[in-house]
C-alpha positions as CSV (number, residue, x, y, z in Angstrom):
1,X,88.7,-16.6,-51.3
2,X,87.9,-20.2,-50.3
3,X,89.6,-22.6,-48.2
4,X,91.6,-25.5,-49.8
5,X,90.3,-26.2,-53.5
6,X,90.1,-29.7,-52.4
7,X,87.4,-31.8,-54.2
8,X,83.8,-31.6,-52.6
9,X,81.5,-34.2,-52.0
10,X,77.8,-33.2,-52.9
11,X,75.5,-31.8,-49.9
12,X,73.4,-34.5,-48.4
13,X,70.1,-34.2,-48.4
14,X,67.4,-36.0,-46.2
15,X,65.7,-37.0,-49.6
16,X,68.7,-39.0,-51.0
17,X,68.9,-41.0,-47.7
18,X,66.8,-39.9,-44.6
19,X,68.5,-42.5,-42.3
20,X,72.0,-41.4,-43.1
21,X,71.2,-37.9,-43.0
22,X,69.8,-37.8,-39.8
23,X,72.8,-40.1,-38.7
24,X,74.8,-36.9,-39.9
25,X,72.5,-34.7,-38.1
26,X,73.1,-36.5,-34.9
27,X,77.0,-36.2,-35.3
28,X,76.9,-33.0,-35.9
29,X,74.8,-32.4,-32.7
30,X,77.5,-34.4,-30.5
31,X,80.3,-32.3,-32.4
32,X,78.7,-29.5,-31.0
33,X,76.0,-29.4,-28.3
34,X,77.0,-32.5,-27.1
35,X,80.2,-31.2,-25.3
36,X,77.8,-29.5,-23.1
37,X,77.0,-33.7,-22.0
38,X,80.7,-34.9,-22.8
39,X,82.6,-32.6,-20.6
40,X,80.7,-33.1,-17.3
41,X,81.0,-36.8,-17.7
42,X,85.0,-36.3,-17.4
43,X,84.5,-33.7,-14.8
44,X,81.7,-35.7,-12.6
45,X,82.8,-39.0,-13.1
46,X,85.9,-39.8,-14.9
47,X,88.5,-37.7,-13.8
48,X,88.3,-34.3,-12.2
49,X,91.9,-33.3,-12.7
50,X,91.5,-34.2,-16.6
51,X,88.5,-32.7,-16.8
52,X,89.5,-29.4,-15.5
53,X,92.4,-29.4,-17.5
54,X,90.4,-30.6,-20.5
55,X,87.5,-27.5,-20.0
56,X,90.6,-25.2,-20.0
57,X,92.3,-26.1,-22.9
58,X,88.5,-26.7,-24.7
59,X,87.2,-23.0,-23.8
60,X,91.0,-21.5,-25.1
61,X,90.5,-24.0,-28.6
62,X,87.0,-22.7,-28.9
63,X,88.4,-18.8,-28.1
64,X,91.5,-19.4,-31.0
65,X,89.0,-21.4,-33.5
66,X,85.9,-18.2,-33.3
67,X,89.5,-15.4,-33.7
68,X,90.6,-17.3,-36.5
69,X,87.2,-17.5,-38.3
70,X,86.9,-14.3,-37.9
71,X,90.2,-13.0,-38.7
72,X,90.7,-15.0,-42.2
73,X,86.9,-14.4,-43.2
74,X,87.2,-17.2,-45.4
75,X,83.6,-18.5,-46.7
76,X,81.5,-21.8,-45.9
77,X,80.4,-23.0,-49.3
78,X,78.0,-21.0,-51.0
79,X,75.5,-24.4,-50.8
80,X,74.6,-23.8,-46.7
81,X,72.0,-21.6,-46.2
82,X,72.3,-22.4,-41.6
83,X,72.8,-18.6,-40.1
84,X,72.9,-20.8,-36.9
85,X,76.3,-22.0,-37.9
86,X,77.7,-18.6,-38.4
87,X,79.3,-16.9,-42.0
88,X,82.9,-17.9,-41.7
89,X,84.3,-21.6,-42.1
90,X,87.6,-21.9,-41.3
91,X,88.9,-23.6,-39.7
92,X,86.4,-26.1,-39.1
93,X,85.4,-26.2,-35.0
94,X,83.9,-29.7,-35.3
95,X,87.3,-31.1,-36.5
96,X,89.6,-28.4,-34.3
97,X,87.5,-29.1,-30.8
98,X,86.8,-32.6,-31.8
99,X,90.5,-33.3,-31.5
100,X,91.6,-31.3,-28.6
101,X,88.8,-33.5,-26.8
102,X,89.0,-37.2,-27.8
103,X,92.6,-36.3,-28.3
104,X,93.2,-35.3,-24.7
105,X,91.4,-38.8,-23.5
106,X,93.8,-40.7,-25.7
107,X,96.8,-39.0,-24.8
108,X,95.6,-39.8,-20.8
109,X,94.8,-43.2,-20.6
110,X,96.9,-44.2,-23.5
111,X,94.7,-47.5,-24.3
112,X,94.5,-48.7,-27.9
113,X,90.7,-49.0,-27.5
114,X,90.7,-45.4,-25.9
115,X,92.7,-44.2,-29.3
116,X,90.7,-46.4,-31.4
117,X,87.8,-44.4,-30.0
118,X,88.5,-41.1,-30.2
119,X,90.1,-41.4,-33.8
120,X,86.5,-42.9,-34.9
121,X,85.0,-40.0,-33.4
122,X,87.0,-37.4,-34.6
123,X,86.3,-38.8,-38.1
124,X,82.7,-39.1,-37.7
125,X,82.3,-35.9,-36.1
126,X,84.2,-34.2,-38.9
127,X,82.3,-35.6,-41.5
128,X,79.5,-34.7,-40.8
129,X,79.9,-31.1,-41.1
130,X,81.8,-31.8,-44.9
131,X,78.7,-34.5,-46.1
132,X,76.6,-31.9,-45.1
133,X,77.9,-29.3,-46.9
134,X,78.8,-26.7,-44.0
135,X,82.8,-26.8,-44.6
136,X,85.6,-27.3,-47.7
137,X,87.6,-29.9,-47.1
138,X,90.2,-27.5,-46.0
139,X,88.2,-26.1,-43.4
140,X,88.1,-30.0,-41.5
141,X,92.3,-29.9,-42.6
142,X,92.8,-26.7,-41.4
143,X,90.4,-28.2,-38.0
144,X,92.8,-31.3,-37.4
145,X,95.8,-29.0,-38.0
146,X,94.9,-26.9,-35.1
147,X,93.6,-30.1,-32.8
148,X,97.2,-31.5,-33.1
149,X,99.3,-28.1,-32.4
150,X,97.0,-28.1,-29.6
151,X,97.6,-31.4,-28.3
152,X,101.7,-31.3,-29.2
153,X,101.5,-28.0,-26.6
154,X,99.8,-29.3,-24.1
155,X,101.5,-32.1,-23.7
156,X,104.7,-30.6,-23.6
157,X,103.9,-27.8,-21.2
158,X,101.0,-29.0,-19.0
159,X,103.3,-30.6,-16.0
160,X,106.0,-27.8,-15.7
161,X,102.7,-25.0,-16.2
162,X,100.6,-26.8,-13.6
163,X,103.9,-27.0,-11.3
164,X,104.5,-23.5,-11.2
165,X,101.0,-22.7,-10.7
166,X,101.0,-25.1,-7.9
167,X,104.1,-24.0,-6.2
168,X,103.1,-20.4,-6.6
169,X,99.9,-20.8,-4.8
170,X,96.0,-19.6,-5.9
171,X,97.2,-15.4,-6.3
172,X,99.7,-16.6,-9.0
173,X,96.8,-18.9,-10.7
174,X,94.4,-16.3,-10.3
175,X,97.1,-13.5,-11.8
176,X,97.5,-16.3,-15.1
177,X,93.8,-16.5,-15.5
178,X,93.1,-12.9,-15.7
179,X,96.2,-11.9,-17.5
180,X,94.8,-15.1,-20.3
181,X,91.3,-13.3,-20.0
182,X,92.3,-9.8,-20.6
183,X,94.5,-10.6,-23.7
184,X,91.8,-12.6,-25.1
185,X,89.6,-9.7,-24.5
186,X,92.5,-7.4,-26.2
187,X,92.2,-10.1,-29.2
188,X,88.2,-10.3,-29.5
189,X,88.0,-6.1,-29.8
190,X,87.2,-5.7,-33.2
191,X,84.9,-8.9,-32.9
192,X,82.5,-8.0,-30.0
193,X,79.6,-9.2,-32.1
194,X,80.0,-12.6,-32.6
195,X,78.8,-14.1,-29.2
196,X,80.5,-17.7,-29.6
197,X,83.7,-15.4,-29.1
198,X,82.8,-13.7,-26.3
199,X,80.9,-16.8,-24.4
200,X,84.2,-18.8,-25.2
201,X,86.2,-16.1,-23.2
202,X,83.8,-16.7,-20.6
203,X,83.3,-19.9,-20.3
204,X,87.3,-19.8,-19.8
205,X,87.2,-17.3,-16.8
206,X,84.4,-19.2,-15.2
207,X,86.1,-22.0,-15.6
208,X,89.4,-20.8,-14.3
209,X,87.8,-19.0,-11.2
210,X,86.6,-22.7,-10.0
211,X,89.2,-24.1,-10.6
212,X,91.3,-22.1,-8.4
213,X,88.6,-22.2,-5.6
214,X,88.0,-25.9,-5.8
215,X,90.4,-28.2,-4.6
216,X,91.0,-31.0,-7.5
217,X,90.3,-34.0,-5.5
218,X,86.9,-35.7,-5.5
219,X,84.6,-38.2,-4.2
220,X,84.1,-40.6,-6.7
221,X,82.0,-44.3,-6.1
222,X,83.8,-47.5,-6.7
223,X,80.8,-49.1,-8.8
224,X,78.9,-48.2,-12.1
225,X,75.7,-48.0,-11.0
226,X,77.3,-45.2,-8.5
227,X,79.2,-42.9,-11.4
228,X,75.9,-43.4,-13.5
229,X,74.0,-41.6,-10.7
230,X,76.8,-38.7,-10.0
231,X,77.0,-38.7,-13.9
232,X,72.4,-38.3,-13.7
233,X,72.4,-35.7,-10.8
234,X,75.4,-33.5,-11.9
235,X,73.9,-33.4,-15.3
236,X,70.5,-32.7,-14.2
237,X,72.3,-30.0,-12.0
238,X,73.7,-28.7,-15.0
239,X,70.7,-28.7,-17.0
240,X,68.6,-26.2,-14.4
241,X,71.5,-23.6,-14.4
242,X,71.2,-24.0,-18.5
243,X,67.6,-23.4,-17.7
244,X,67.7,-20.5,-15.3
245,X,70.2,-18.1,-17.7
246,X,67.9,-18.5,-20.2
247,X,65.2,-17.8,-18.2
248,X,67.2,-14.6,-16.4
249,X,68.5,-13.6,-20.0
250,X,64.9,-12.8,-21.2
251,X,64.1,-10.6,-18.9
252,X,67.2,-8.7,-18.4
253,X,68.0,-6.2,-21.1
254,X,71.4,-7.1,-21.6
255,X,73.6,-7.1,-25.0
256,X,74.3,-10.2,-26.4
257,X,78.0,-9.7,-26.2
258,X,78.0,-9.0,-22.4
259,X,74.8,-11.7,-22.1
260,X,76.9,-14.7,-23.7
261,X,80.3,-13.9,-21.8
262,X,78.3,-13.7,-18.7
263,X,76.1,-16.7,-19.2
264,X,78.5,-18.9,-20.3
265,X,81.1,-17.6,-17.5
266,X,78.7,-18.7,-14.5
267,X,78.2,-22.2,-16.4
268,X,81.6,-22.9,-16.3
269,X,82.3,-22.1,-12.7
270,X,78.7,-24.3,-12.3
271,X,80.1,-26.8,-14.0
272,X,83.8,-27.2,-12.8
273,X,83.1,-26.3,-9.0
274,X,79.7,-25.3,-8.1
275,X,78.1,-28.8,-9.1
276,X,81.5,-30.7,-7.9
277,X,80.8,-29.2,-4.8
278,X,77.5,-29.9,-4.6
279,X,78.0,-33.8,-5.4
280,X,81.2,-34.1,-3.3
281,X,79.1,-32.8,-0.5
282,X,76.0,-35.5,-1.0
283,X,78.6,-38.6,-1.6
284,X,80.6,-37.5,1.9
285,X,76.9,-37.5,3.5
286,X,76.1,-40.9,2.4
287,X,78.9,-41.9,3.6
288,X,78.9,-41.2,7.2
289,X,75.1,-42.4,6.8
290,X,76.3,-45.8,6.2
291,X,78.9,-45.5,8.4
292,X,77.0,-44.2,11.6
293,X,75.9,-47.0,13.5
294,X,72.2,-47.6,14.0
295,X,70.2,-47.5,17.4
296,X,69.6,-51.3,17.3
297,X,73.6,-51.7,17.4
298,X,73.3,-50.0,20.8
């Protein structure tokens, strides 16, 4: 059974237009890896309290989007011969994830070149996957569908939510983010091999974990040149840790179920409060350096 028997546009390939396909290539990239770039920056330099909230809601998107793929086992056409994309297509996680992300910015900052934006983006990013011939048009549909339930229930429940978590202290928070984990676990049972699942429910956990441990507020500099450089260093922060699991993941004999949820786990506690942390701590230094008076002002 496919998804929607909408019309399909032939598969792109680099022969018919090599500029255009690897335009495509590069969208699908930032649909995909290049969260691993686009999350920090809201995290590091934008905002910290959006950008924890944003990881949150991203890791639970990606968790539903990899349950539903492989609960409908619908097909991706018969054309795409990628095993790095996976077997199942719908619904399509470069459309779903796209909008809970660009979505979330709009819906922040409510500025029409914000919206303007994210809408381009979550166009581009979705057609790339349907040009080249990795999803029906149903899948992207069925993609958006999801994006905007996700955005309608966030909107509506993330103030009273974050409330009571706030009013109930870090035991409640850490009693919410467990009892999330541990249905999501219930959920994944039957699909233990697919490690996009289980590094989802990870990255979740992780990300929960630091959340509750690290306090929201942040150090921020008032000029570009200054978020450009927190932005560099967080990112090449992040980079290393990327760099040392896959290092520590070769040479311990782990399964990849238990590998990805753990990997993924420790990046997104890196990410949300060890590399905060870490940056918080070298901006409050500089700035008692430039506050401390000098010896020749004695």
């Amino acid at each position: 059974m496919d998804a929607l028997p909408l019309p399909q546009l032939p598969p792109l390939q680099a022969a018919d237009s090599p500029i255009l396909y690897t335009v495509l290539q590069g969208l699908l990239w930032l649909g995909a890896n290049g969260f691993l770039f686009l999350l920090p920056l809201v995290v590091f330099t934008l905002n910290r309290r959006l950008g924890v909230r944003l990881v949150l809601v991203f890791a639970l998107s990606a968790v539903i989007n990899c349950l539903l793929k492989n609960l409908l086992e619908l097909p991706r056409p018969q054309a795409m011969e990628i095993d790095s994309y996976g077997t199942f297509g719908f619904p399509s996680s470069h459309a779903h994830l796209g909008v809970v992300f660009w979505g979330m910015l709009a819906l922040h900052w409510r500025r029409w070149s914000i919206s303007l934006l994210a809408l381009l983006m979550v166009l581009l990013t979705s057609a790339a996957p349907l040009l080249l011939k990795l999803h029906f048009s149903g899948d992207i549909l069925g993609g958006w569908a999801l994006g905007l339930i996700t955005l309608v229930l966030t909107w509506r429940y993330q103030q009273p939510v974050e409330a009571f978590l706030v009013e109930h202290g870090p035991l409640m928070q850490l009693g919410v983010a467990l009892a999330i984990t541990t249905l999501c676990w219930l959920l994944a049972g039957f699909y233990l091999d697919d490690p996009l699942l289980t590094g989802s429910i990870g990255f979740f956990i992780g990300c929960a974990l630091a959340a509750i441990a690290h306090p929201h507020d942040a150090i921020h500099p008032n000029t570009l040149i200054g978020l450009g450089l927190r932005y560099i260093s967080g990112m090449l922060l992040v980079i290393l840790m990327v760099a040392a699991l896959q290092r520590l993941s070769s040479q311990l004999v782990l399964s990849e179920t238990l590998a990805s949820s753990a990997a993924l786990a420790i990046l997104g506690g890196w990410l949300v409060g060890g590399v905060p942390t870490l940056l918080d701590f070298l901006a409050s230094f500089s700035v008692r350096a430039q506050t401390q008076p000098s010896d020749s002002d004695d």
